[in-house]
HTML snippet that shows the backbone in 3Dmol.js (N, CA, C, O; Angstrom):
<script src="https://3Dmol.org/build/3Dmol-min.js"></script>
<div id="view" style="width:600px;height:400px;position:relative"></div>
<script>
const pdb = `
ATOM      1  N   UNK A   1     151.345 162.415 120.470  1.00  0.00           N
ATOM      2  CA  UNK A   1     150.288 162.731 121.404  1.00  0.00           C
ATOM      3  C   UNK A   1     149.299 161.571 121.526  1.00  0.00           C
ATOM      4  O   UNK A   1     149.076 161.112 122.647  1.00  0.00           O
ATOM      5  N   UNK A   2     148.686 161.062 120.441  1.00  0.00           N
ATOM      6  CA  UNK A   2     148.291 159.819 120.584  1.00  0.00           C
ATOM      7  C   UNK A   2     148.452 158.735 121.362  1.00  0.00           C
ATOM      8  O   UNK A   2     147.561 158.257 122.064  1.00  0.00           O
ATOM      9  N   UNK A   3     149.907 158.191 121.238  1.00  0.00           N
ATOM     10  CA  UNK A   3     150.306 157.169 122.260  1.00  0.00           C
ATOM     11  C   UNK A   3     150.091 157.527 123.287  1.00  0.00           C
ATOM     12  O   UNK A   3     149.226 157.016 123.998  1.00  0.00           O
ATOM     13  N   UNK A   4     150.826 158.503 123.632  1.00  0.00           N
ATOM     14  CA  UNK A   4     150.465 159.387 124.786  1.00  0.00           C
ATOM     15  C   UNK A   4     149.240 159.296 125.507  1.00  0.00           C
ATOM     16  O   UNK A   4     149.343 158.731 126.595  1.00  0.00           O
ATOM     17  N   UNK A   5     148.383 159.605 125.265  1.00  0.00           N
ATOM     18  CA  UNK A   5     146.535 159.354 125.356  1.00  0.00           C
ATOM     19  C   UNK A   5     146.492 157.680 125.427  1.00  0.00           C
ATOM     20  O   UNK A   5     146.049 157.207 126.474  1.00  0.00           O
ATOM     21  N   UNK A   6     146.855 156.904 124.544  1.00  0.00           N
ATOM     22  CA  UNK A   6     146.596 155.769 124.587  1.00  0.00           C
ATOM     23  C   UNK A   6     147.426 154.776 125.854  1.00  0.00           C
ATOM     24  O   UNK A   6     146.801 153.812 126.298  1.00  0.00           O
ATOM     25  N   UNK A   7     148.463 154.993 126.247  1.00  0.00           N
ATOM     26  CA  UNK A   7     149.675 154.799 127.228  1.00  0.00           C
ATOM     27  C   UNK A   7     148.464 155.097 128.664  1.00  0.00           C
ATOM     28  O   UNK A   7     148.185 154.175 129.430  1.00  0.00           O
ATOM     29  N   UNK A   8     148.047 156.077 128.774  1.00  0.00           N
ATOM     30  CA  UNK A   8     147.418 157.018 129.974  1.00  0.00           C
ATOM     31  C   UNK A   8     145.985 156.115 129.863  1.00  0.00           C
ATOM     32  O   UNK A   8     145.571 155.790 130.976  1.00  0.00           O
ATOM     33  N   UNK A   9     145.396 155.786 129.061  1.00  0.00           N
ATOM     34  CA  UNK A   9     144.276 154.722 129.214  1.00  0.00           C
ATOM     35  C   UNK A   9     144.635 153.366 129.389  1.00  0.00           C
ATOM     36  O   UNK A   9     143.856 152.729 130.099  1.00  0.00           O
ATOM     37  N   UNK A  10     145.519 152.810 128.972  1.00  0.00           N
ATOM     38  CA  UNK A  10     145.978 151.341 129.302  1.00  0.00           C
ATOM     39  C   UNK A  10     145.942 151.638 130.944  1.00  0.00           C
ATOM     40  O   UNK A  10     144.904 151.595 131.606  1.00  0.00           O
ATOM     41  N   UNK A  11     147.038 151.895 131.391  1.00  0.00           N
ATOM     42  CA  UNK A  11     147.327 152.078 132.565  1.00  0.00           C
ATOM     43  C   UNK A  11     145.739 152.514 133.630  1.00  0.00           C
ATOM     44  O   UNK A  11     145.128 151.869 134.482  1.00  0.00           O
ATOM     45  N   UNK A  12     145.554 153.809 133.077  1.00  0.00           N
ATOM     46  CA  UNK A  12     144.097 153.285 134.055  1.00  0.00           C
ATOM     47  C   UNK A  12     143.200 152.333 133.752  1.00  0.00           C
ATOM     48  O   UNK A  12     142.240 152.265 134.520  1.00  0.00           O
ATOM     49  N   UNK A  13     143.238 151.532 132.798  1.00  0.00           N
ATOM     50  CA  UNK A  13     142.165 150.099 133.226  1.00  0.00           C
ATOM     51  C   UNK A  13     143.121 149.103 133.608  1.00  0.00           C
ATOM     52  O   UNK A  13     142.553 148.026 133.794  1.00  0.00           O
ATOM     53  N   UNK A  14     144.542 149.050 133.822  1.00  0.00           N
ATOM     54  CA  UNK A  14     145.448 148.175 134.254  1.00  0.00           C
ATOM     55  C   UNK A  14     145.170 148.794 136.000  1.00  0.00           C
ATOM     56  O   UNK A  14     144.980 147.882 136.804  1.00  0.00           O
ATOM     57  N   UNK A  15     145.146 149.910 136.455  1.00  0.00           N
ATOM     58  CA  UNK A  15     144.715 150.317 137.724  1.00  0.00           C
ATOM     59  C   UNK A  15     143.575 150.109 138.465  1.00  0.00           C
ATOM     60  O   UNK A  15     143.392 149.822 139.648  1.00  0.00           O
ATOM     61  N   UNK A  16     142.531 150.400 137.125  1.00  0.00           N
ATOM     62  CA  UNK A  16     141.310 149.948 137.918  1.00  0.00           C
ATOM     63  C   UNK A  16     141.020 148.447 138.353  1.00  0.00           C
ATOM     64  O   UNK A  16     140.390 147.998 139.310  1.00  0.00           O
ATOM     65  N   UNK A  17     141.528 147.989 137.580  1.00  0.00           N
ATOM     66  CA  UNK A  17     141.239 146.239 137.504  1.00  0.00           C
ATOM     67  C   UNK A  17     142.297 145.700 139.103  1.00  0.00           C
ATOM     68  O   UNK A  17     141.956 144.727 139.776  1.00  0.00           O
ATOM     69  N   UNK A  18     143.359 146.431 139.389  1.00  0.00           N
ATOM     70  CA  UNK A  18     143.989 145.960 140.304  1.00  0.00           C
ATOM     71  C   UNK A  18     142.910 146.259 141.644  1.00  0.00           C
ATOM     72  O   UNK A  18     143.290 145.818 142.728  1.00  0.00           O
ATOM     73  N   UNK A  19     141.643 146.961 141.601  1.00  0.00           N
ATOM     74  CA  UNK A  19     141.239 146.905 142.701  1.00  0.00           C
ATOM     75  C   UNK A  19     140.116 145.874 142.578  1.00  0.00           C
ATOM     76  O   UNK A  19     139.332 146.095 143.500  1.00  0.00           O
ATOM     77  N   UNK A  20     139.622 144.649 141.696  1.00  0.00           N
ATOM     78  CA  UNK A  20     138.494 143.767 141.083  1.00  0.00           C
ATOM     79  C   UNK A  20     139.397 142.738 142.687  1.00  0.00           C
ATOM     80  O   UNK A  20     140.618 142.698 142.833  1.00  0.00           O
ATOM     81  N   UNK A  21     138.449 142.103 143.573  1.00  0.00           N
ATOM     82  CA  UNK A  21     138.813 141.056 143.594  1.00  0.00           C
ATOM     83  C   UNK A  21     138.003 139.922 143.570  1.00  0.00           C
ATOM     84  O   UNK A  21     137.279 139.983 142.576  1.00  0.00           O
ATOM     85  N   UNK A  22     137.788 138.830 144.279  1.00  0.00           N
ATOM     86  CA  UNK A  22     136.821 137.752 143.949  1.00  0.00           C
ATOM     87  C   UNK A  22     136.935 136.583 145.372  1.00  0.00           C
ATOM     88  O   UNK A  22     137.901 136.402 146.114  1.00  0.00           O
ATOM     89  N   UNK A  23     135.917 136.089 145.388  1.00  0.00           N
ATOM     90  CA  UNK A  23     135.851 135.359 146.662  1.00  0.00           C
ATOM     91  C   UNK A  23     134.857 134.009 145.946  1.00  0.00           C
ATOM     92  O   UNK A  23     134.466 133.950 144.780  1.00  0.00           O
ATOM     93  N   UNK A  24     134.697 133.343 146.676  1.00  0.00           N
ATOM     94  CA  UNK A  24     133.789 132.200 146.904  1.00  0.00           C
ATOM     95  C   UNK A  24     133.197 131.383 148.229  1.00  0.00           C
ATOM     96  O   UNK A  24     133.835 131.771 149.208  1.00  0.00           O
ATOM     97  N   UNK A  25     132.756 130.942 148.396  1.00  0.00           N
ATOM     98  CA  UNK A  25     132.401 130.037 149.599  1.00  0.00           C
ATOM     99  C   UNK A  25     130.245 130.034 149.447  1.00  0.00           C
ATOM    100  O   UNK A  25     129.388 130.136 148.568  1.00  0.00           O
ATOM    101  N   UNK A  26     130.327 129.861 150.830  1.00  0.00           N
ATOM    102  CA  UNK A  26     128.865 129.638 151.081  1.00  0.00           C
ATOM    103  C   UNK A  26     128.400 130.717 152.156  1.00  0.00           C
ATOM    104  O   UNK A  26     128.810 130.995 153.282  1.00  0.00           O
ATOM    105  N   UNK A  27     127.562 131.123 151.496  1.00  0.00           N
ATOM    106  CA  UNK A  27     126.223 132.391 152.447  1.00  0.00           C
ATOM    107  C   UNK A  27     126.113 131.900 153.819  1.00  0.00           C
ATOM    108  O   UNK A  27     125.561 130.819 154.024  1.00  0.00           O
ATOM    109  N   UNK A  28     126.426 132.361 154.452  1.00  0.00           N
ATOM    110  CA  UNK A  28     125.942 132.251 155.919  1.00  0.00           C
ATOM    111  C   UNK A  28     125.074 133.207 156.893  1.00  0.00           C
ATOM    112  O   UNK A  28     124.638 133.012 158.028  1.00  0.00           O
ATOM    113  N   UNK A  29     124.981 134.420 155.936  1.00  0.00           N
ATOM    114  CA  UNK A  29     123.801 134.990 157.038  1.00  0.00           C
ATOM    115  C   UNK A  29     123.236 136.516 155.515  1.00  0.00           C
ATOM    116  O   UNK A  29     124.165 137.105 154.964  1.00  0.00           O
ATOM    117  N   UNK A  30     122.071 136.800 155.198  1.00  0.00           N
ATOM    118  CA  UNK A  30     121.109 137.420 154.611  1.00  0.00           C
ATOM    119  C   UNK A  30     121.045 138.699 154.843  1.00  0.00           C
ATOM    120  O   UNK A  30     119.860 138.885 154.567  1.00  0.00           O
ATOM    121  N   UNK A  31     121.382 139.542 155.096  1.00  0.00           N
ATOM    122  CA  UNK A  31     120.224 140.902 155.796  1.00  0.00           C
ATOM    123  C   UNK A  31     119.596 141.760 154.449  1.00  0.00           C
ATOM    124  O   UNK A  31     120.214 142.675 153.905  1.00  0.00           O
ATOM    125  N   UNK A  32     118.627 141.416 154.145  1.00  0.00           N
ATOM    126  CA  UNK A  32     118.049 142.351 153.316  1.00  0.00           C
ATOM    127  C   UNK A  32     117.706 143.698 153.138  1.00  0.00           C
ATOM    128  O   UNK A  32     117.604 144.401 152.132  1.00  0.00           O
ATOM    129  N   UNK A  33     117.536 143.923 154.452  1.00  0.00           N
ATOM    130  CA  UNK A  33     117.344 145.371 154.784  1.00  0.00           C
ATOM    131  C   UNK A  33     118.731 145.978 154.391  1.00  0.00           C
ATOM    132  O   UNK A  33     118.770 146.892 153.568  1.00  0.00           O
ATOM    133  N   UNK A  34     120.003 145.429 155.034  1.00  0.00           N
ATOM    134  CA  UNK A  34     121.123 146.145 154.580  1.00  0.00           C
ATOM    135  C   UNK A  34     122.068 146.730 152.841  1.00  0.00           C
ATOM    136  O   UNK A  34     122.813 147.588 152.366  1.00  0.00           O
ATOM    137  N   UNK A  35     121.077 145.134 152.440  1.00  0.00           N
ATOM    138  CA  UNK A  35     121.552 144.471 151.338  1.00  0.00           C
ATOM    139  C   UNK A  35     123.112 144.127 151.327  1.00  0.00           C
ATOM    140  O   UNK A  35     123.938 144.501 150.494  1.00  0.00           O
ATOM    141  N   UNK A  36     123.284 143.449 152.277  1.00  0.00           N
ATOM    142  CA  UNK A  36     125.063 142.372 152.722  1.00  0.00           C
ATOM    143  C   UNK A  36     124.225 140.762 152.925  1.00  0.00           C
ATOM    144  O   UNK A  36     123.137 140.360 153.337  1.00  0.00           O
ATOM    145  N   UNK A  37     125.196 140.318 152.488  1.00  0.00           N
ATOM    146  CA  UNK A  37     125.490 138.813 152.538  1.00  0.00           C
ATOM    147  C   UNK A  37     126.763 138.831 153.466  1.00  0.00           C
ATOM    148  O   UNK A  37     127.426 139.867 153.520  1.00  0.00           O
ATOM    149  N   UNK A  38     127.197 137.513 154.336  1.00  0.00           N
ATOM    150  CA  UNK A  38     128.077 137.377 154.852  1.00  0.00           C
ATOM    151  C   UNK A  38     128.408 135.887 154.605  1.00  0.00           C
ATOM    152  O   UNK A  38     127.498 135.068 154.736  1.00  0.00           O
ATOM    153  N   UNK A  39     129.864 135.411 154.196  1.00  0.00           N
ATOM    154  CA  UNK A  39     130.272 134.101 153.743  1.00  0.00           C
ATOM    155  C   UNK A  39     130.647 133.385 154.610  1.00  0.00           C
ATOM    156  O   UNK A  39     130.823 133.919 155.705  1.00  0.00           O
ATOM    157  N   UNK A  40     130.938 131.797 154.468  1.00  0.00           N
ATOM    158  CA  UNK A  40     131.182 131.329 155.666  1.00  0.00           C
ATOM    159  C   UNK A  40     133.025 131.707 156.411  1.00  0.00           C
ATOM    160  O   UNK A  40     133.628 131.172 157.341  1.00  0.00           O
ATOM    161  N   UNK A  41     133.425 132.871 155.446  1.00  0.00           N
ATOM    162  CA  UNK A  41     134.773 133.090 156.032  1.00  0.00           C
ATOM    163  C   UNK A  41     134.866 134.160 156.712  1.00  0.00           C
ATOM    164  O   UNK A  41     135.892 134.646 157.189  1.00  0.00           O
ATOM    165  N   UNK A  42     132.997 134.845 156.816  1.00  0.00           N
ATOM    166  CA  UNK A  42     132.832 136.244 157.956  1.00  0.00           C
ATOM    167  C   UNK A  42     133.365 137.259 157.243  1.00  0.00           C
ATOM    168  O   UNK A  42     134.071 137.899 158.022  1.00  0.00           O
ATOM    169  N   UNK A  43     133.383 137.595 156.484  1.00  0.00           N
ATOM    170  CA  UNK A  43     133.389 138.483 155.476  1.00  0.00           C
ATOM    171  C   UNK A  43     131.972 138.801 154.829  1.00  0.00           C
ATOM    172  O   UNK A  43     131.153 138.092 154.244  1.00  0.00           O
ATOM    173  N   UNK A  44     132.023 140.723 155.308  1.00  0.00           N
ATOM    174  CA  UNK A  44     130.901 140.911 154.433  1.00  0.00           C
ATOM    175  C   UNK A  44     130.686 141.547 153.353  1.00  0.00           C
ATOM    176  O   UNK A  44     131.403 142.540 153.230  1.00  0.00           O
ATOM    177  N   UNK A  45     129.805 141.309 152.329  1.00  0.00           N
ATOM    178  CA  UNK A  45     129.777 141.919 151.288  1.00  0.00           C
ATOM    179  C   UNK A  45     128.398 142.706 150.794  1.00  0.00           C
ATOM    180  O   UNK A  45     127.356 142.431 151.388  1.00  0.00           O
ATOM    181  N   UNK A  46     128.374 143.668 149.733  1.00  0.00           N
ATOM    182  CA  UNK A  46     127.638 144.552 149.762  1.00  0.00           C
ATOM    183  C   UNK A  46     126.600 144.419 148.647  1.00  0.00           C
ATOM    184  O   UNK A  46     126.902 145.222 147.764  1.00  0.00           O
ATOM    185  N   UNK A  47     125.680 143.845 148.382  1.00  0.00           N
ATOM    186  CA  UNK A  47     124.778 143.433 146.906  1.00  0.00           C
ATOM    187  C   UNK A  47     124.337 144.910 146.222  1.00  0.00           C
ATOM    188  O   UNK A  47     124.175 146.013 146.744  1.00  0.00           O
ATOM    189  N   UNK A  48     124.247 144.574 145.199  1.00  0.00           N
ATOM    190  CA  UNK A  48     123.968 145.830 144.357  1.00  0.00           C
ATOM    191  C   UNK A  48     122.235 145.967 144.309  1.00  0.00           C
ATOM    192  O   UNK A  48     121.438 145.044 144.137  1.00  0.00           O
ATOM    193  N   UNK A  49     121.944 147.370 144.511  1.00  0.00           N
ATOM    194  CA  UNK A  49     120.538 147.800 144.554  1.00  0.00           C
ATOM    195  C   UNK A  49     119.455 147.408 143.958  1.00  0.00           C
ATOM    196  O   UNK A  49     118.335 147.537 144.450  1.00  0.00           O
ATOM    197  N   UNK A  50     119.797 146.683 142.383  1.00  0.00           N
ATOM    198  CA  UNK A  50     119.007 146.022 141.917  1.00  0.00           C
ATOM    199  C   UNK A  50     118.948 144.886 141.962  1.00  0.00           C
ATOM    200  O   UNK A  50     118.034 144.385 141.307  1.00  0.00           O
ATOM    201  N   UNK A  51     119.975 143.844 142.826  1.00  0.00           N
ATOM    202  CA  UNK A  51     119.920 142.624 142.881  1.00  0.00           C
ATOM    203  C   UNK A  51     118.356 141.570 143.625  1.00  0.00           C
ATOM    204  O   UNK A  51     118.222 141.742 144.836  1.00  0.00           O
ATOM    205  N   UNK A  52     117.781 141.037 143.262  1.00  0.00           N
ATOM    206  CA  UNK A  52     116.516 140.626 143.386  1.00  0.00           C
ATOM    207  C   UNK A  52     116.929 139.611 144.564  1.00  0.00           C
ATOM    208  O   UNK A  52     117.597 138.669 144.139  1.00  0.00           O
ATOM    209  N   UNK A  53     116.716 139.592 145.761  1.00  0.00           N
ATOM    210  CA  UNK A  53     117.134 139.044 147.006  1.00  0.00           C
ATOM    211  C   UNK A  53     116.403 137.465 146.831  1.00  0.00           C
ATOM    212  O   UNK A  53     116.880 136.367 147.117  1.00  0.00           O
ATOM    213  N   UNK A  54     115.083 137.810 146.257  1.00  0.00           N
ATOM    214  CA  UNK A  54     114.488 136.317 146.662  1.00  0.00           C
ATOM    215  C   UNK A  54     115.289 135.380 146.425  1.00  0.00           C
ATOM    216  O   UNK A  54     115.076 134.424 147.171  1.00  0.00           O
ATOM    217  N   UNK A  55     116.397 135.176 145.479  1.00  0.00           N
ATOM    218  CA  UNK A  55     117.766 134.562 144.943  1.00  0.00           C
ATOM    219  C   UNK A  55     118.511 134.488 145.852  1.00  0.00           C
ATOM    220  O   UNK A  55     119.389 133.857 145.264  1.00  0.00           O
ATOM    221  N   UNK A  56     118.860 134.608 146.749  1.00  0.00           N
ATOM    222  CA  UNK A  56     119.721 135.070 147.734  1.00  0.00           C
ATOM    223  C   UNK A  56     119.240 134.660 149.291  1.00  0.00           C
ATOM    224  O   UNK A  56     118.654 135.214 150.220  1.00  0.00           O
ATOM    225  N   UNK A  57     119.842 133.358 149.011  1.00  0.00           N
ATOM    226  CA  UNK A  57     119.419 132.289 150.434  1.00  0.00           C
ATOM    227  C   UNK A  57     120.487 131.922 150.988  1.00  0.00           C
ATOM    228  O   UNK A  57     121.507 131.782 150.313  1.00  0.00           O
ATOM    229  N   UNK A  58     120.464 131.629 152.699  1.00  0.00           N
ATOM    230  CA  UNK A  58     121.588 131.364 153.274  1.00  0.00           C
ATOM    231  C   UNK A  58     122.055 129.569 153.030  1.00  0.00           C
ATOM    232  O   UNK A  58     121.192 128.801 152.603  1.00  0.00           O
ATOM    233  N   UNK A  59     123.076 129.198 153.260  1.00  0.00           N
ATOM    234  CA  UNK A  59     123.467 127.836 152.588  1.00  0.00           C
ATOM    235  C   UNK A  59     123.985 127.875 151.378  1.00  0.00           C
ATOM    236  O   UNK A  59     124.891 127.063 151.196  1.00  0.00           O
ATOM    237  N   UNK A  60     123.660 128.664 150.347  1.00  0.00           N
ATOM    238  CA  UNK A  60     123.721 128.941 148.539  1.00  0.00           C
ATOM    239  C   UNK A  60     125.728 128.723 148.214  1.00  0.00           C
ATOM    240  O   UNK A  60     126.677 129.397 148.612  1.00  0.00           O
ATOM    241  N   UNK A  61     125.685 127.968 147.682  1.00  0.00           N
ATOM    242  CA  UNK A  61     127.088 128.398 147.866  1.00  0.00           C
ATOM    243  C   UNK A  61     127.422 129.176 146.485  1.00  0.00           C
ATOM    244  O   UNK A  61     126.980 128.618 145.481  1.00  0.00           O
ATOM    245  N   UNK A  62     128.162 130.424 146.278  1.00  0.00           N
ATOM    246  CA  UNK A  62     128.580 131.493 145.633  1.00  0.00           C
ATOM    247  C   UNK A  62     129.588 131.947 145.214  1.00  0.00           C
ATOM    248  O   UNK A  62     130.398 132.155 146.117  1.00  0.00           O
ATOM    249  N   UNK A  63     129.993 132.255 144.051  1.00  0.00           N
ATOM    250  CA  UNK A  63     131.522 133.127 143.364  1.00  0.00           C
ATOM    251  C   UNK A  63     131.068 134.322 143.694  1.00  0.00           C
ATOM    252  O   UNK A  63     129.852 134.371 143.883  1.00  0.00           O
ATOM    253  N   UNK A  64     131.670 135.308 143.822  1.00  0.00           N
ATOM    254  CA  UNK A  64     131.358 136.332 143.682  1.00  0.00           C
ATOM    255  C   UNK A  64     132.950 137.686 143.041  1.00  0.00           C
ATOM    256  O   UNK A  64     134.136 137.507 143.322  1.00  0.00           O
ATOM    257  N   UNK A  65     132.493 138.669 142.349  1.00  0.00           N
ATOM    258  CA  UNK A  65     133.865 139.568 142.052  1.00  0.00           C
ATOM    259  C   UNK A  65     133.451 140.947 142.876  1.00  0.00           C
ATOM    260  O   UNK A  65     132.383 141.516 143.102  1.00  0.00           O
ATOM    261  N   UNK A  66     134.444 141.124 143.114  1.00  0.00           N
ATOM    262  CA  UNK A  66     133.877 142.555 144.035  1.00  0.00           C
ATOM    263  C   UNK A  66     135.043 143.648 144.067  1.00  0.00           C
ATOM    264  O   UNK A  66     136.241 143.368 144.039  1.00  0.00           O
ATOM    265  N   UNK A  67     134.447 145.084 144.137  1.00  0.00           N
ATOM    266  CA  UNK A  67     135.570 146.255 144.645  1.00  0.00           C
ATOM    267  C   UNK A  67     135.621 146.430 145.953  1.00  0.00           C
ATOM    268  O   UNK A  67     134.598 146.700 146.581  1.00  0.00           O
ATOM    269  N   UNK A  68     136.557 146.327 146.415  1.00  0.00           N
ATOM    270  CA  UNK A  68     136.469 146.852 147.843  1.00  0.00           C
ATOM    271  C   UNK A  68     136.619 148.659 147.436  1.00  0.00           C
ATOM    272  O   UNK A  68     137.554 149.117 146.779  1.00  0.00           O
ATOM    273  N   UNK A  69     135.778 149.260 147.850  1.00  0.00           N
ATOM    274  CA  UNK A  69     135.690 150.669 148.286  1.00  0.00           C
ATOM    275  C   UNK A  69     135.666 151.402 149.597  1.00  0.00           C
ATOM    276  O   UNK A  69     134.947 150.873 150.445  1.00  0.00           O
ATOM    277  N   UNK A  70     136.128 152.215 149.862  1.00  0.00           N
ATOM    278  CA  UNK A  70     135.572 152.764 151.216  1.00  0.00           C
ATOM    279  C   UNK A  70     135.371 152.300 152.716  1.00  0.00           C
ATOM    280  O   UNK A  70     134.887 152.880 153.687  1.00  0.00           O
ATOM    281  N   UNK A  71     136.074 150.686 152.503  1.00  0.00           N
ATOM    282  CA  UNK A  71     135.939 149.862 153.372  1.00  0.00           C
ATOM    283  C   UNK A  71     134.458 148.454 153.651  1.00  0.00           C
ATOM    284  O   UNK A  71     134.056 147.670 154.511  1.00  0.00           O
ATOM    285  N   UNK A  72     134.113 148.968 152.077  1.00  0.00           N
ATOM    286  CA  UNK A  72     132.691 148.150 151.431  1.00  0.00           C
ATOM    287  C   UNK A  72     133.106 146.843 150.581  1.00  0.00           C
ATOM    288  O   UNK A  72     133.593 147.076 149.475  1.00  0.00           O
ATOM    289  N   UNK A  73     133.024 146.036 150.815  1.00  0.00           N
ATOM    290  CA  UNK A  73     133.315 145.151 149.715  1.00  0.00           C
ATOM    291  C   UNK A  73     132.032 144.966 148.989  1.00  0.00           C
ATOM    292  O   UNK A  73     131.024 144.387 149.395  1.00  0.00           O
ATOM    293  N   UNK A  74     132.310 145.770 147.430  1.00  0.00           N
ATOM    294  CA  UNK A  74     131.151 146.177 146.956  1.00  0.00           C
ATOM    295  C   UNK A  74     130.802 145.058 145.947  1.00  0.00           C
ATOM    296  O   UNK A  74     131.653 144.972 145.062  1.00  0.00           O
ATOM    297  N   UNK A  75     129.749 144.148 145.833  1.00  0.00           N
ATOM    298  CA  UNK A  75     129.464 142.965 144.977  1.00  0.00           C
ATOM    299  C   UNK A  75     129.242 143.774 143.470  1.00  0.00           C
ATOM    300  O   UNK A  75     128.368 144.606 143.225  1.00  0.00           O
ATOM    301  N   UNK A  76     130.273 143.285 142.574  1.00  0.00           N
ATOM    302  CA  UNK A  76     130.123 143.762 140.826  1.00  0.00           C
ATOM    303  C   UNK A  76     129.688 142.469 140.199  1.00  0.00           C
ATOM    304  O   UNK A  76     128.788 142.686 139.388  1.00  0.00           O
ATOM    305  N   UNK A  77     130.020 141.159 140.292  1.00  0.00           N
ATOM    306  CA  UNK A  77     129.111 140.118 139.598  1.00  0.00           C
ATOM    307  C   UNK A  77     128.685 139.042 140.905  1.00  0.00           C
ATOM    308  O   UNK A  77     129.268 139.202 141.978  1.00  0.00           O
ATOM    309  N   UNK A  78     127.881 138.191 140.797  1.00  0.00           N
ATOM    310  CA  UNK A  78     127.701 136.554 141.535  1.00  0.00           C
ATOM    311  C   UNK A  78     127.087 135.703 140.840  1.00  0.00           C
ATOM    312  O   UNK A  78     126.088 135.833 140.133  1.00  0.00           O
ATOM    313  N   UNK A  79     128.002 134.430 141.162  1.00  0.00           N
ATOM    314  CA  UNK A  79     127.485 133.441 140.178  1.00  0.00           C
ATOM    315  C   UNK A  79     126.588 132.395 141.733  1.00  0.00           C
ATOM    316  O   UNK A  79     127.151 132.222 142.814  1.00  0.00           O
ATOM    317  N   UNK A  80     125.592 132.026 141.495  1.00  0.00           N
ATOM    318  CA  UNK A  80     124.642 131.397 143.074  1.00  0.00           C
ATOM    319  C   UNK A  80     125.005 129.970 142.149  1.00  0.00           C
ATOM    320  O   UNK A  80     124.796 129.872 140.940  1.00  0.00           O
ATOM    321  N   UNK A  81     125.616 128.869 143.054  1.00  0.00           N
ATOM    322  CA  UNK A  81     125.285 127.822 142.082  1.00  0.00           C
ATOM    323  C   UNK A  81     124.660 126.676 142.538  1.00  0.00           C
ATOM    324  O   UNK A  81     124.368 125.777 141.750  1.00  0.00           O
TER     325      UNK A  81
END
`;
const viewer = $3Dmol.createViewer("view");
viewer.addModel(pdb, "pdb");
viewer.setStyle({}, {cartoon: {color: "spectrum"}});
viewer.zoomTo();
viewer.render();
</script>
């Protein structure tokens, strides 16, 4: 039963992780109000509620890892460098 349990948790963080993906490039447009960034490949993405915007300038160039959800590409880390 153990393995069992343990087999059934591998697999869902081997599942969840298949939805992590990751991008890079440079900021090309801000909306704060929305809290999205958009990259220079027109792709938008979704900043997390506590992310402190004043950080968050267009030009910046950025890593970022993200879930796509719901049709959200939802920002989980960014590196601004």
């Amino acid at each position: 039963m153990r393995k069992l349990i343990a087999c059934v948790i591998a697999l869902t963080n081997v599942t969840f992780a298949a939805y992590a993906a990751d991008a890079d490039g440079k900021i090309k447009a801000v909306d704060a109000e929305k809290m999205t960034i958009v990259l220079d490949d027109g792709k938008t993405y979704q900043l997390p509620a506590e992310m402190d915007m004043s950080v968050v300038v267009e030009g910046a160039e950025v890593i970022i890892a993200y879930d796509p959800k719901d049709g959200v590409n939802q920002i989980t880390d960014m590196l601004i460098q």
